[in-house]
C-alpha positions as CSV (number, residue, x, y, z in Angstrom):
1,X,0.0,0.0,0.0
2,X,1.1,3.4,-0.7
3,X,0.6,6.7,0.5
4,X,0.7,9.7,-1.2
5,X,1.4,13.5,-0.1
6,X,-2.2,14.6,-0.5
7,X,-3.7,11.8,1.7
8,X,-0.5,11.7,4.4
9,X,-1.8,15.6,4.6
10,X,-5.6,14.8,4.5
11,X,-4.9,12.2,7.5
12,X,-2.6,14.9,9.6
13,X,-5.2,18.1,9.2
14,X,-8.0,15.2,10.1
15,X,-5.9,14.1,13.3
16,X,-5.4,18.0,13.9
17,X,-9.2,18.6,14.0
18,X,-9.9,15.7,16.7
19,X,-7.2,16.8,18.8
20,X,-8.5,20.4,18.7
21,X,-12.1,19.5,19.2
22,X,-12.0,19.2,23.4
23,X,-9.9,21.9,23.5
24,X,-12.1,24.4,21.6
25,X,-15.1,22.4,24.2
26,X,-13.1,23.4,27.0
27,X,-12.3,27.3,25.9
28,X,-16.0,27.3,25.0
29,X,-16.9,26.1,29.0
30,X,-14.2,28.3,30.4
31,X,-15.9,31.0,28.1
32,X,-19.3,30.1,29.4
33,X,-17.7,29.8,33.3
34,X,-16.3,33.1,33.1
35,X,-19.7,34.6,32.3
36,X,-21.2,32.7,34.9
37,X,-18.4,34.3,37.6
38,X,-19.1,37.8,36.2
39,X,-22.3,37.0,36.5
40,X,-21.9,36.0,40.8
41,X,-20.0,39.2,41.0
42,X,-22.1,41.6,39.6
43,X,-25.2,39.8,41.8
44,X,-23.3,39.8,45.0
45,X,-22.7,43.8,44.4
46,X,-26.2,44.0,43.5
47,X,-27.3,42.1,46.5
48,X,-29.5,40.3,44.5
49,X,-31.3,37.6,46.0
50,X,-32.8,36.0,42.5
51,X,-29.5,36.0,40.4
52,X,-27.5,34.7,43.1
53,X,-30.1,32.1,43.1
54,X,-30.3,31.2,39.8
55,X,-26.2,30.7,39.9
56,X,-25.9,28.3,42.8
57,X,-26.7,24.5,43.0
58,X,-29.5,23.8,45.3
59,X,-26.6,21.9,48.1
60,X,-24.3,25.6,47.5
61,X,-21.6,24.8,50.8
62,X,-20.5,28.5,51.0
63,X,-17.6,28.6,53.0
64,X,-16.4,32.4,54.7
65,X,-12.8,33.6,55.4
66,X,-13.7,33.3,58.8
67,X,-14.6,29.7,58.3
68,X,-18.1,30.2,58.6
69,X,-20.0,27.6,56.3
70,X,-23.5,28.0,54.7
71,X,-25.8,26.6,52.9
72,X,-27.5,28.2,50.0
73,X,-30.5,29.8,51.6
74,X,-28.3,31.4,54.8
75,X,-26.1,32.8,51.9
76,X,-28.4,34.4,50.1
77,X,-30.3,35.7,52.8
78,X,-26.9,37.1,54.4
79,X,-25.7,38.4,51.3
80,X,-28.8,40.1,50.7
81,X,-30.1,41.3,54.1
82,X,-28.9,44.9,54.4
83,X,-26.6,45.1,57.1
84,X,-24.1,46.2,54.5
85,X,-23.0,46.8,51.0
86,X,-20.8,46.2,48.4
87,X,-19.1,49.5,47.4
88,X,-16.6,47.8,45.2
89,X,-15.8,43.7,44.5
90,X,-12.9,42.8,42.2
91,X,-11.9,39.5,41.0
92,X,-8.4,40.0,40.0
93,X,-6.2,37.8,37.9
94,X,-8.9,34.8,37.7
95,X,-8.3,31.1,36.7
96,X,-10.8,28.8,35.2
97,X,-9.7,25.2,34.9
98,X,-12.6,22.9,33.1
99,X,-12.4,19.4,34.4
100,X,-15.4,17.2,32.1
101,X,-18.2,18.9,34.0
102,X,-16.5,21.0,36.8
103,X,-14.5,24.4,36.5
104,X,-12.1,25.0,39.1
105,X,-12.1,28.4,39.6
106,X,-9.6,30.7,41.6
107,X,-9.2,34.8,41.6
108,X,-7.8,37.2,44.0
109,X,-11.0,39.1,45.7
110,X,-10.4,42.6,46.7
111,X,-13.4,44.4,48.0
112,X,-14.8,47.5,50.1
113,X,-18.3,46.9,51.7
114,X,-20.2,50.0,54.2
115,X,-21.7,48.4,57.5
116,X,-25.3,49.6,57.5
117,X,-25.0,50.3,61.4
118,X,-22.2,52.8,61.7
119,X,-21.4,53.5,57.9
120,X,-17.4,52.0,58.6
121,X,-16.0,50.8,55.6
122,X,-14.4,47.4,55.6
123,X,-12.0,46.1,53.0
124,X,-11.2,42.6,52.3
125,X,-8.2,40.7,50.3
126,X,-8.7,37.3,49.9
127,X,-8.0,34.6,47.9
128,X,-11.1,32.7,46.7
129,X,-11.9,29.1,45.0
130,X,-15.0,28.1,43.6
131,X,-16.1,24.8,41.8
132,X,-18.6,25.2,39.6
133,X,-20.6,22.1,37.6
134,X,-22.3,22.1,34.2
135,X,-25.8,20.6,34.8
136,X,-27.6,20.3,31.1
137,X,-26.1,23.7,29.4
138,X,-25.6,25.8,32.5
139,X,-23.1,26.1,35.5
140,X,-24.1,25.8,38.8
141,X,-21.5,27.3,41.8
142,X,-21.2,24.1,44.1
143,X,-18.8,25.6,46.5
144,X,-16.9,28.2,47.2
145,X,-13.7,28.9,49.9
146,X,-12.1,31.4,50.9
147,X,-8.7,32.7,52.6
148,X,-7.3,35.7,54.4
149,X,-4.4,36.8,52.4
């Protein structure tokens, strides 16, 4: 059997193709996580108690700097209560790792919220990881930690 140029190069750009096929699936999730993290973001500054719902998976374990740990209704209704709010959130220099059907997530979170009580201003600087899954065609935040930096 021979070979010629034409099909040697048919065979290569076909074998190029397959090999690119899960990596253009995975820039398309990482496309579709980053939206989702935005997304988070912009809700948590809103303090908006439906779009945080929509992004979190029904068993969210939403774990604080402070080690506090909640679930997805105490996290909402803490986020959104009143005591305080965001003046500024900034996910800096964010990762996104898709793994099948997770996204490992990871960004440095600086942020300025005003207590509601006295009107101080607290900053934060922590470093924060969040998995999220793909459940049908949308991602779901599963968990979330977070440390002191």
């Amino acid at each position: 059997m021979t070979i010629d140029r034409r099909e040697l190069a048919v065979s290569a750009l076909a074998l190029a193709a397959l090999g690119a096929a899960p990596a253009l699936a995975a820039s398309v999730d990482e496309e579709a996580v980053a939206k989702k993290v935005e997304a988070f973001r912009l809700a948590q500054i809103a303090a908006d108690p439906k779009a945080l719902g929509a992004l979190c998976w029904d068993d969210l374990s939403y774990s604080h700097s402070s080690g506090k740990v909640e679930d997805k209704a105490t996290f909402i209704a803490n986020a959104t209560d009143g005591k305080s709010k965001f003046l500024s959130i900034e996910y800096k220099d964010p990762t996104i790792k898709v793994v099948g059907p997770a996204a490992i997530v990871r960004f440095h979170w600086i942020a300025e919220q005003e207590m509601a009580a006295d009107g101080k201003k607290v900053p934060t600087n922590l470093h924060i990881l969040m998995n999220w899954q793909k459940q049908g065609d949308d991602w779901k935040l599963l968990s979330r930690a977070a440390t002191k930096l």
